[in-house]
MDTraj code that builds the backbone (N, CA, C; nanometers):
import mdtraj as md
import numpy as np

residues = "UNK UNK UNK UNK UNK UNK UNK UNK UNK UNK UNK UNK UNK UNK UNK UNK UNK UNK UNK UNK UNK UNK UNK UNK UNK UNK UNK UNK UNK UNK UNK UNK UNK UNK UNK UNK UNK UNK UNK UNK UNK UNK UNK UNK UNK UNK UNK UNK UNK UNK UNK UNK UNK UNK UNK UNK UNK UNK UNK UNK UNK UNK UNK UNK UNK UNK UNK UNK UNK UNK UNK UNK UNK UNK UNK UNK UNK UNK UNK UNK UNK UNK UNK UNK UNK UNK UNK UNK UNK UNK UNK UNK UNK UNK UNK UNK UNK UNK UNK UNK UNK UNK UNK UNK UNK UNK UNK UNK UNK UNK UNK UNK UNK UNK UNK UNK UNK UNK UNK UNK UNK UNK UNK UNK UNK UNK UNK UNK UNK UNK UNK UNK UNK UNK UNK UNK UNK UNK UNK UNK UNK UNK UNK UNK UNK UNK UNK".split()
xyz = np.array([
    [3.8948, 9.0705, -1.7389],
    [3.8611, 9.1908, -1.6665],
    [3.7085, 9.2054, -1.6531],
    [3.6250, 9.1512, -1.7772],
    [3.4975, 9.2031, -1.7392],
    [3.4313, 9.0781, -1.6811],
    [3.5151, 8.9507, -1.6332],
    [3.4344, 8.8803, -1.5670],
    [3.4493, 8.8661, -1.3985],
    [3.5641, 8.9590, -1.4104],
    [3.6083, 9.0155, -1.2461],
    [3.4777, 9.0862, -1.1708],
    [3.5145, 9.1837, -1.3179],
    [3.3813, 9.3279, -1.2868],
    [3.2638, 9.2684, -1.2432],
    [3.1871, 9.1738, -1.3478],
    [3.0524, 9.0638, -1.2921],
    [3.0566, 9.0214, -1.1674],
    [3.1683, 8.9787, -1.1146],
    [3.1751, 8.8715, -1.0233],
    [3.1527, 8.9665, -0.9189],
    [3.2271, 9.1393, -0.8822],
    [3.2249, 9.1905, -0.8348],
    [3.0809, 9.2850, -0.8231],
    [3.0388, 9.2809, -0.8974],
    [2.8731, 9.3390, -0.9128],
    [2.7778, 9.2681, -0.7964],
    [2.8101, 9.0761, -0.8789],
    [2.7187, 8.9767, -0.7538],
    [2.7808, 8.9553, -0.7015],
    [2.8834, 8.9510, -0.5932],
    [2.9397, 8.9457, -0.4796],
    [2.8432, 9.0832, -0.3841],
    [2.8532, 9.1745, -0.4060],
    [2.7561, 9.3221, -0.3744],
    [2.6054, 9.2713, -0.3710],
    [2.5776, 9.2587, -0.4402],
    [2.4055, 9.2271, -0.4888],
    [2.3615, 9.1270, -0.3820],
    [2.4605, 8.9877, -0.3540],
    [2.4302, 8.8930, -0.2908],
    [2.4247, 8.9065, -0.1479],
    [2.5612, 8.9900, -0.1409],
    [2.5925, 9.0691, -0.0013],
    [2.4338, 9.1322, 0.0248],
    [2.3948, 9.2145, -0.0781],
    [2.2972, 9.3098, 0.0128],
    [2.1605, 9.1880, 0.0327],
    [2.1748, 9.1055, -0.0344],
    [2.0068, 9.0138, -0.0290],
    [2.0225, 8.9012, 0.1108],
    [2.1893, 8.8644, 0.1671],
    [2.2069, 8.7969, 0.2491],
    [2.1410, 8.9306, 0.3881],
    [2.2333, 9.0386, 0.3659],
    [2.1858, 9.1245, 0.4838],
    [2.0568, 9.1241, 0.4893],
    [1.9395, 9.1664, 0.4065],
    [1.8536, 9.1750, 0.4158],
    [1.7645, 9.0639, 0.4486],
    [1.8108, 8.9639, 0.4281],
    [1.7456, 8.8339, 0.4879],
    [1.7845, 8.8081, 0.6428],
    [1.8694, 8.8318, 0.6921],
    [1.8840, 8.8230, 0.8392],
    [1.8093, 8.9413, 0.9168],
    [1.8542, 9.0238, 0.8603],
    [1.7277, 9.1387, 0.8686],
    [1.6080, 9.1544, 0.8904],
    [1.5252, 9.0546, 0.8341],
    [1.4238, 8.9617, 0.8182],
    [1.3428, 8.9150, 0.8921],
    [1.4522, 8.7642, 0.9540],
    [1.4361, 8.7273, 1.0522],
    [1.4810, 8.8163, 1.2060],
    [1.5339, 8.8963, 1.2178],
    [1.5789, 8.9562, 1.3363],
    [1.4644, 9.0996, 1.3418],
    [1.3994, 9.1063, 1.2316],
    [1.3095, 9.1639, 1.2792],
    [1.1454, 9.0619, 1.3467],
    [1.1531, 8.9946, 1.2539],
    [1.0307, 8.9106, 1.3092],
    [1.0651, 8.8705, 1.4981],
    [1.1468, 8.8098, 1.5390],
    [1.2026, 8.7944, 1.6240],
    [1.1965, 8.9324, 1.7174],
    [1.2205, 9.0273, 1.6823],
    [1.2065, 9.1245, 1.7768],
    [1.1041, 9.1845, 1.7868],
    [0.9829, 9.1720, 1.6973],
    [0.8597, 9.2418, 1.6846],
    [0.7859, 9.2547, 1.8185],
    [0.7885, 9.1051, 1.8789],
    [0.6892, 9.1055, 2.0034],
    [0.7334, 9.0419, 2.1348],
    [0.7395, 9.0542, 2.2449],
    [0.8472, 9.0328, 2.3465],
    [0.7861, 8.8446, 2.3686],
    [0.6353, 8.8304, 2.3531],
    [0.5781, 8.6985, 2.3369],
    [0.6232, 8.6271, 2.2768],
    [0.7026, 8.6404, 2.1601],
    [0.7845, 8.5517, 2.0832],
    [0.8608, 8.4494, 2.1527],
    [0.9189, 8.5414, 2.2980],
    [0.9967, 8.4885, 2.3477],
    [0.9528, 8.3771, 2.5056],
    [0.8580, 8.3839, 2.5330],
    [0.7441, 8.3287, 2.6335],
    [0.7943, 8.2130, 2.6016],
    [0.7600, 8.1227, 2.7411],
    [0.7538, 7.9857, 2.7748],
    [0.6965, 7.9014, 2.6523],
    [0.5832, 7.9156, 2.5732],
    [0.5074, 7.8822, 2.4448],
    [0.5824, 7.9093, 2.3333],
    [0.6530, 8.0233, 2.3206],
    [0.6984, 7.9646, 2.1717],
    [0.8907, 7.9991, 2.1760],
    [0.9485, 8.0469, 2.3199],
    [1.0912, 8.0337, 2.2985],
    [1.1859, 7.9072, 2.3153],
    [1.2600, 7.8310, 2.2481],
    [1.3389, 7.7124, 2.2526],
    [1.3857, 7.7064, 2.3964],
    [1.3617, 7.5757, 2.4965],
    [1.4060, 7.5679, 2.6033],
    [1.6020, 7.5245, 2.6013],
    [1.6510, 7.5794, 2.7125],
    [1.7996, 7.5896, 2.6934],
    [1.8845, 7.4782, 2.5960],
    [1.9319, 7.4908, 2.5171],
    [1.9859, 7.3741, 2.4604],
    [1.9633, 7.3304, 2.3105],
    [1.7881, 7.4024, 2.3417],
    [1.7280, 7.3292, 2.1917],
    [1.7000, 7.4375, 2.0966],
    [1.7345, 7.3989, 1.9947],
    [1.6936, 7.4896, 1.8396],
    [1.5210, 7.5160, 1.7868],
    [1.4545, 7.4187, 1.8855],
    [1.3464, 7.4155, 1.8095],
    [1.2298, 7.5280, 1.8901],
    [1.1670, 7.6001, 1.7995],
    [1.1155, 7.6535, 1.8851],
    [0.9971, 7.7381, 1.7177],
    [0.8519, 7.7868, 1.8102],
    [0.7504, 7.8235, 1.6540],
    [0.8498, 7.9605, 1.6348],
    [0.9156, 8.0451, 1.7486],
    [0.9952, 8.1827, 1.7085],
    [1.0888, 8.1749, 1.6385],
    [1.1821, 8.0414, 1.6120],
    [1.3086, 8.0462, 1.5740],
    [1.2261, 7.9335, 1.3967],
    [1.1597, 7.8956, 1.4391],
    [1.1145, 7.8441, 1.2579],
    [1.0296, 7.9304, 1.2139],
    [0.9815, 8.0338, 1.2442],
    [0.9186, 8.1345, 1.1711],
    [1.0726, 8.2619, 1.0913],
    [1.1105, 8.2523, 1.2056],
    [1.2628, 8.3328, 1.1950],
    [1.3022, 8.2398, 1.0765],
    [1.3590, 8.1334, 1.0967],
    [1.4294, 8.0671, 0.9254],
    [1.3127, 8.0731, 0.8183],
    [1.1966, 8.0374, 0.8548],
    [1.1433, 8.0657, 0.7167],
    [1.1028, 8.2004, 0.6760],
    [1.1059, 8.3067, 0.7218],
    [1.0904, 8.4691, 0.6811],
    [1.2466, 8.4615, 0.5698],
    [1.3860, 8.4188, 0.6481],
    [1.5024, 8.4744, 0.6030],
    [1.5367, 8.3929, 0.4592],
    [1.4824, 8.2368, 0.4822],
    [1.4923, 8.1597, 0.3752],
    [1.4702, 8.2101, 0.2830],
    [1.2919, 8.2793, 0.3002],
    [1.1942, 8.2927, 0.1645],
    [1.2193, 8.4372, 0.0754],
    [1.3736, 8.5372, 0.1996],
    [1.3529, 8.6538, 0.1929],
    [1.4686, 8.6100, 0.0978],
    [1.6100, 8.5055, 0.0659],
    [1.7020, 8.5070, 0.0068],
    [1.6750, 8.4611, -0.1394],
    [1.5289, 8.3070, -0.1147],
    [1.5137, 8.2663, -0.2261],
    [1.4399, 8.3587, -0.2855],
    [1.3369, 8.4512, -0.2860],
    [1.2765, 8.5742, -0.3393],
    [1.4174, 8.6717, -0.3633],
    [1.5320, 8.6476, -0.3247],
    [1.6554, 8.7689, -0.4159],
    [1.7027, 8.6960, -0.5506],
    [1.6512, 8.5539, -0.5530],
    [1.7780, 8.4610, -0.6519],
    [1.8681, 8.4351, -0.6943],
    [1.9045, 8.4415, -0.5138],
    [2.1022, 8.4143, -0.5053],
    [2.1128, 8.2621, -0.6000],
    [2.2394, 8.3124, -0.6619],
    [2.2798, 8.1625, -0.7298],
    [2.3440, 8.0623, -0.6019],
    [2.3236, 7.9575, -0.6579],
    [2.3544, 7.8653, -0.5257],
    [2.2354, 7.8527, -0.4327],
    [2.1212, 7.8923, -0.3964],
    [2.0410, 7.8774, -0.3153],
    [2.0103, 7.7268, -0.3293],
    [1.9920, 7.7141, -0.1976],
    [1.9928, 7.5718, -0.1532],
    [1.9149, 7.5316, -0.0530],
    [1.8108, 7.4697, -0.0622],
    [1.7661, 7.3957, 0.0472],
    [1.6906, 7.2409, 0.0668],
    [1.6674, 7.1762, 0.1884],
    [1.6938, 7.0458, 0.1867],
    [1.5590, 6.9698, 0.0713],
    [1.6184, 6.8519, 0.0155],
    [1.4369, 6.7950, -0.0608],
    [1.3631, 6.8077, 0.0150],
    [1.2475, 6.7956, 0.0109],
    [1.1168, 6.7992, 0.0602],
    [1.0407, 6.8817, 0.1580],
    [1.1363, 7.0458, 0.1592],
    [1.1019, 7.1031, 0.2023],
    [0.9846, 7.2132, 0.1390],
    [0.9052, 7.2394, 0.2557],
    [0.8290, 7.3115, 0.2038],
    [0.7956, 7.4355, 0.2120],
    [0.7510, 7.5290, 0.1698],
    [0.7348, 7.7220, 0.2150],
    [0.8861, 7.7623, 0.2267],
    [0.9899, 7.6873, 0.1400],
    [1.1360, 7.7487, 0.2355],
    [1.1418, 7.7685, 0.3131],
    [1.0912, 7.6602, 0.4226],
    [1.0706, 7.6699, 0.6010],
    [1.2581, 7.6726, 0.6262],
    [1.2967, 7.6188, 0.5500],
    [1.4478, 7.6133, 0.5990],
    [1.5351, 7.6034, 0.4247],
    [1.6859, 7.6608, 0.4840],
    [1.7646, 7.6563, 0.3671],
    [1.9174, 7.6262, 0.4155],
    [2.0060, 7.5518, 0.3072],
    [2.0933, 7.5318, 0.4036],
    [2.2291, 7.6223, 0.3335],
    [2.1906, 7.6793, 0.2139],
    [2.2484, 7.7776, 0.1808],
    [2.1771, 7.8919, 0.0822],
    [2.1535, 8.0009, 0.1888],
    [2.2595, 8.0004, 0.2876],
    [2.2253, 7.9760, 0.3816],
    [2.2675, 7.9833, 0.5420],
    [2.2442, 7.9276, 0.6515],
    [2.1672, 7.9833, 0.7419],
    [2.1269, 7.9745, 0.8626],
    [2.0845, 8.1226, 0.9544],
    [2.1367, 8.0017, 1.0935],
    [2.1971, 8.1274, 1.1988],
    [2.2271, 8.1271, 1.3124],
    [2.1312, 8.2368, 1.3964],
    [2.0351, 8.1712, 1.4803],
    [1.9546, 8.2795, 1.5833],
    [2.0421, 8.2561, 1.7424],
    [1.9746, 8.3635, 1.7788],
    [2.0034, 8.3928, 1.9161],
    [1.9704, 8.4750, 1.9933],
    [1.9455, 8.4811, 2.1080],
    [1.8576, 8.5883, 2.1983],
    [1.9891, 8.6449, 2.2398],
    [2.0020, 8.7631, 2.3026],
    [2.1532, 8.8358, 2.4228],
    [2.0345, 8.9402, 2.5477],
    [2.0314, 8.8979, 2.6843],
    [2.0384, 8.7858, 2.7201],
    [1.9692, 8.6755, 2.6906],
    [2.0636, 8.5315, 2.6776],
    [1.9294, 8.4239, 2.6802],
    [1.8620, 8.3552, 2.7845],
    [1.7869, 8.4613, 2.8345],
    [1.6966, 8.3708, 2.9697],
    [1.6198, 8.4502, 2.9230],
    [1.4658, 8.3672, 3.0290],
    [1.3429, 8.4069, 3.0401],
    [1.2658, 8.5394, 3.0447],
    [1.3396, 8.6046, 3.0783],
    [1.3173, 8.7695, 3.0563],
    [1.2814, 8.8686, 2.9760],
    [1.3364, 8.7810, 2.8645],
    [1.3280, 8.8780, 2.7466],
    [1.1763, 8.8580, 2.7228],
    [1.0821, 8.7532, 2.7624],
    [0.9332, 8.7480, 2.7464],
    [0.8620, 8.8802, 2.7701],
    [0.9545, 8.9384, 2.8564],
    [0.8978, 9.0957, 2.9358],
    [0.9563, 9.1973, 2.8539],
    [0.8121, 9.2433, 2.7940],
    [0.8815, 9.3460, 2.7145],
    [0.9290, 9.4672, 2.8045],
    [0.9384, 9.4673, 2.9219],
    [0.9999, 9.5870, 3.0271],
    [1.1591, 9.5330, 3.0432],
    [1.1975, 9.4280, 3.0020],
    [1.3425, 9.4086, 3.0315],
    [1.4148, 9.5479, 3.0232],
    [1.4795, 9.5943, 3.1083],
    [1.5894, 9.6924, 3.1100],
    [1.7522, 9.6206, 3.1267],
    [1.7913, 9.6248, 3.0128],
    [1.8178, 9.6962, 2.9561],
    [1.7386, 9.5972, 2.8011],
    [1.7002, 9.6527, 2.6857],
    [1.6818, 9.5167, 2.6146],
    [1.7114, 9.4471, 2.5802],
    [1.6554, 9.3221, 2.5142],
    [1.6988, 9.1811, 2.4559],
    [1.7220, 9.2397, 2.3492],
    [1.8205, 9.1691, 2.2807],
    [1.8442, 9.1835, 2.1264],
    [1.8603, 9.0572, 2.0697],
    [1.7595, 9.0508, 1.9644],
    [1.7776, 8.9434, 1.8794],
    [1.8781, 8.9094, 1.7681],
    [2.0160, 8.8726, 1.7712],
    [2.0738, 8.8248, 1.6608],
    [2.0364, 8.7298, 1.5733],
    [2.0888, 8.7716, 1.4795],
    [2.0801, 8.6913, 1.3555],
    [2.2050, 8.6688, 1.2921],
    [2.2519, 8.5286, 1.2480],
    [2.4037, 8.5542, 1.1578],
    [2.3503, 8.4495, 1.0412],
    [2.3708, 8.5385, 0.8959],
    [2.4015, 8.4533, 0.7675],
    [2.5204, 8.4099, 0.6973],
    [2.4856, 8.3002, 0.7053],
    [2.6258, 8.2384, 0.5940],
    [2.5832, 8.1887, 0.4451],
    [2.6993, 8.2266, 0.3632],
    [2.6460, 8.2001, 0.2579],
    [2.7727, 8.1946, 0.1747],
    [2.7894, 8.0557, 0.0604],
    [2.8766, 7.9958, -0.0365],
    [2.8497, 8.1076, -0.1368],
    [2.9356, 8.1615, -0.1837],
    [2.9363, 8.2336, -0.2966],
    [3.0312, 8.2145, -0.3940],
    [3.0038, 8.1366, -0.5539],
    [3.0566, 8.0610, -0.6067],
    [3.1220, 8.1967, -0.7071],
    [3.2444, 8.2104, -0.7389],
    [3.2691, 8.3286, -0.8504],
    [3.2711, 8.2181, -0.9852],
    [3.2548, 8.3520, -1.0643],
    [3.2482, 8.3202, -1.2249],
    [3.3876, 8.2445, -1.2906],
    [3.5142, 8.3527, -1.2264],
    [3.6018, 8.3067, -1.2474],
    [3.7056, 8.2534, -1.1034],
    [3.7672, 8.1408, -1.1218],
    [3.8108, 8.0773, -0.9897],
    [3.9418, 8.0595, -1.0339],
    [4.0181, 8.1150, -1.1145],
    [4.1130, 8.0979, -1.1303],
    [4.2113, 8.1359, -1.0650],
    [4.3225, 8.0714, -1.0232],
    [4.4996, 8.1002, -0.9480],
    [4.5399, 8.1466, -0.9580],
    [4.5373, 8.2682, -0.8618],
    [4.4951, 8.2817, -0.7460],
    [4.4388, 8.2991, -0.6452],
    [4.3270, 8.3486, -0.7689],
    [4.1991, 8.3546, -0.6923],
    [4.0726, 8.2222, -0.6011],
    [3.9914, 8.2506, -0.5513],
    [3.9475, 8.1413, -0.5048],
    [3.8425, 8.1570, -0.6021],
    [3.7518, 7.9805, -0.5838],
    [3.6649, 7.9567, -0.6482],
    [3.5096, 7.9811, -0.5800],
    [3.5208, 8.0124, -0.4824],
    [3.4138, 8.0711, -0.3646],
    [3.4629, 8.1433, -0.2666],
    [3.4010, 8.1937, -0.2454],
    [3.4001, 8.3110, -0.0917],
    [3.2712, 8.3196, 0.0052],
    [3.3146, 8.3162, 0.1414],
    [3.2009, 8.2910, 0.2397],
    [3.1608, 8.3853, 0.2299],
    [3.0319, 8.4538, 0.2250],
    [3.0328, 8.5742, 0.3058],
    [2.9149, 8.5957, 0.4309],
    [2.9633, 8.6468, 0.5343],
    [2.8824, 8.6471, 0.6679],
    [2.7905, 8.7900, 0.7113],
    [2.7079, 8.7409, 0.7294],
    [2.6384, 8.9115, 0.8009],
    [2.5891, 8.8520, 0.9084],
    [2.5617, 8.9911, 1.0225],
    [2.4798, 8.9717, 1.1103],
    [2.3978, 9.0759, 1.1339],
    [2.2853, 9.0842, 1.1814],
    [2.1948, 9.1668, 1.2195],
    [2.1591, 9.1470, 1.3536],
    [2.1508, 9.2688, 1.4071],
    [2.0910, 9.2755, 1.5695],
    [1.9768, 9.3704, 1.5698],
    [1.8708, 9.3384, 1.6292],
    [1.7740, 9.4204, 1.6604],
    [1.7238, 9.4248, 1.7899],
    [1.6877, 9.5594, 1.8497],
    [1.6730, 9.5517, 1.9790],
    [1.5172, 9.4914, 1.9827],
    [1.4593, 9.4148, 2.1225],
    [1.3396, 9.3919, 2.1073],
    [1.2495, 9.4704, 2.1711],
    [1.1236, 9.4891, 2.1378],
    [0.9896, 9.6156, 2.1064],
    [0.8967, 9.5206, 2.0785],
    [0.8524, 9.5638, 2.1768],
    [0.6129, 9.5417, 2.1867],
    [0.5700, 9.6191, 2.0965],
    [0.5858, 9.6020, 1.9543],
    [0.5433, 9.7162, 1.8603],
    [0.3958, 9.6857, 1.8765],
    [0.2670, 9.7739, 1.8941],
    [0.1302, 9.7410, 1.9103],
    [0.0697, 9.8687, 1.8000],
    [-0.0087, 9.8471, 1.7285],
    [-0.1283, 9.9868, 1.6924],
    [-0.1279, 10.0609, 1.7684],
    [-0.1606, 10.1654, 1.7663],
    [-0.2198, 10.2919, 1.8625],
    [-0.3488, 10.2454, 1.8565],
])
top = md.Topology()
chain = top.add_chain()
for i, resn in enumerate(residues, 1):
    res = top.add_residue(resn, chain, resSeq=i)
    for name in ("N", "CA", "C"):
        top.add_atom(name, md.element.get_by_symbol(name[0]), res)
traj = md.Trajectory(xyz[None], top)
């Protein structure tokens, strides 16, 4: 019973450090409509882009700074530019060129989706020995500037 209770404590805890890491990144991503410009948004098709690796490394550094158990990411990486658990899925809605304009009507929203292995204490039958758990975050996008 009290290793249910544990398990059920960090299942919660992990939950809130996964949200908050997509969070993260979907705010960086929505901060400035330039993010999304010819210069730094991924052309159709491709993952790579400086908006979408600033985005994994904010969410990476935001999960490994919670000290989810299981955190994972590849050798020889560096700054937790990337992690592969847990995961991050980006995405613009719409994804075309537009969203560069921070006047888009209606706005872009930047998604974010985390995945993440969550190993329990106890895995015993019938229970499972892990559980996925998924979040997503959407943020609308904003030219946030100083006054």
């Amino acid at each position: 019973m009290i290793g249910a209770i544990a398990d059920l404590g960090r299942v919660y805890t992990s939950a809130v450090a996964i949200e908050a890491a997509a969070r993260e990144a979907a705010d960086y991503g929505s901060f400035h409509a330039i993010n999304w410009d010819a210069t730094n948004a991924p052309p159709p098709g491709d993952n790579q882009s400086k908006t979408l690796a600033n985005m994994e490394r904010r969410a990476c550094t935001a999960a490994w700074g919670s000290h989810l158990d299981g955190y994972t990411e590849p050798a020889g990486t560096l700054n937790h530019s990337t992690c592969t658990n847990p995961s991050f899925t980006f995405s613009l809605e719409p994804s075309d060129p537009s969203c560069a304009d921070a006047r888009t009507e209606p706005p872009c929203i930047v998604h974010v989706q985390a995945n993440y292995d969550f190993h329990l204490f106890l895995g015993i039958p019938p229970m499972p020995s892990s559980i996925q758990l998924t979040r997503d975050s959407r943020f609308q996008m904003q030219d946030l500037t100083p006054p």
